[in-house]
C-alpha positions in Angstrom: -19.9 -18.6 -28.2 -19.0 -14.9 -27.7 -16.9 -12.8 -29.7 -14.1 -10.2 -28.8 -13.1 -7.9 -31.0 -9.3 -6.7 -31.5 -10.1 -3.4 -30.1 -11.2 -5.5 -26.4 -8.6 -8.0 -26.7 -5.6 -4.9 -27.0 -7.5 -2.6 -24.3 -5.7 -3.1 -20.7 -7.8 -3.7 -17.6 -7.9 -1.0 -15.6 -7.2 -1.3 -12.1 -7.9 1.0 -9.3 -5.6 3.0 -7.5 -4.8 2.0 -3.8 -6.3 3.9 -0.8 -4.7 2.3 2.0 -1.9 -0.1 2.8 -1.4 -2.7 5.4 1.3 -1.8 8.0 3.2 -5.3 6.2 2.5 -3.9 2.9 3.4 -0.4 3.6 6.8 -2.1 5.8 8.0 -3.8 2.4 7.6 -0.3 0.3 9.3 1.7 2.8 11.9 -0.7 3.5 11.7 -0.6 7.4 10.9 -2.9 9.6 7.2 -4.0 10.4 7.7 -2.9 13.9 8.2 0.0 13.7 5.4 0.8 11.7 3.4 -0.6 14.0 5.4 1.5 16.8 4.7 4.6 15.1 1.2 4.1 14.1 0.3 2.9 18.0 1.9 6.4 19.1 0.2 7.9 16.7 3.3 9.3 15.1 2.0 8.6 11.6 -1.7 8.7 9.5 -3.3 5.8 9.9 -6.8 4.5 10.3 -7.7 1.1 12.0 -10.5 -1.0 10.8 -11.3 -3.5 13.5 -7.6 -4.8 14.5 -6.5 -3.9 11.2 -4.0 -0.9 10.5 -4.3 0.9 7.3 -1.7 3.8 6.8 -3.2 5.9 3.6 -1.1 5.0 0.3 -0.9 8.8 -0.3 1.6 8.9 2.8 3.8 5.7 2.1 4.1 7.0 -2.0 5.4 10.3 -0.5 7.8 8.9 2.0 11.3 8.3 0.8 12.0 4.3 0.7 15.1 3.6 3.1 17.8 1.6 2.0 17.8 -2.4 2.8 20.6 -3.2 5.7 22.1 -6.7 6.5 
C-alpha cells in the first residue's frame, strides 16, 4: 500500500500546452465552419503543417485569431 501525502494530493497535474490543432478542433474555437479551414489551409492562405493526411494549424495562430460569432 502507498502513501500520498497532503502536499501530492492538493498539487494539480500539470498538463502541457498545445502545439497544434486539428482543422475540426481549430473550426470549433474559431467558430467557422470546417470548410473553410480546410479551404484556406489547401490554398495555403493560413499556417499549417500536414502530417500524413492530417492538417495541423499551430495553436499559436488559432489563440491569436479573433473567434467569430455563431450564426443560425
Amino acid at each position: 500500500m502507498t502513501t500520498t501525502s497532503q502536499s501530492e494530493m492538493n498539487t494539480p497535474a500539470v498538463t502541457p500546452r498545445r502545439q497544434y490543432y486539428r482543422v475540426k478542433d481549430a473550426a470549433a474555437v474559431l467558430g467557422v465552419p470546417v470548410r473553410t479551414l480546410y479551404h484556406l489551409a489547401e490554398t495555403e492562405q493560413i499556417p499549417c503543417r500536414r502530417l500524413g493526411s492530417v492538417i495541423l494549424i499551430p495553436a499559436t495562430w488559432v489563440d491569436r485569431e479573433p473567434a467569430q460569432p455563431r450564426r443560425r
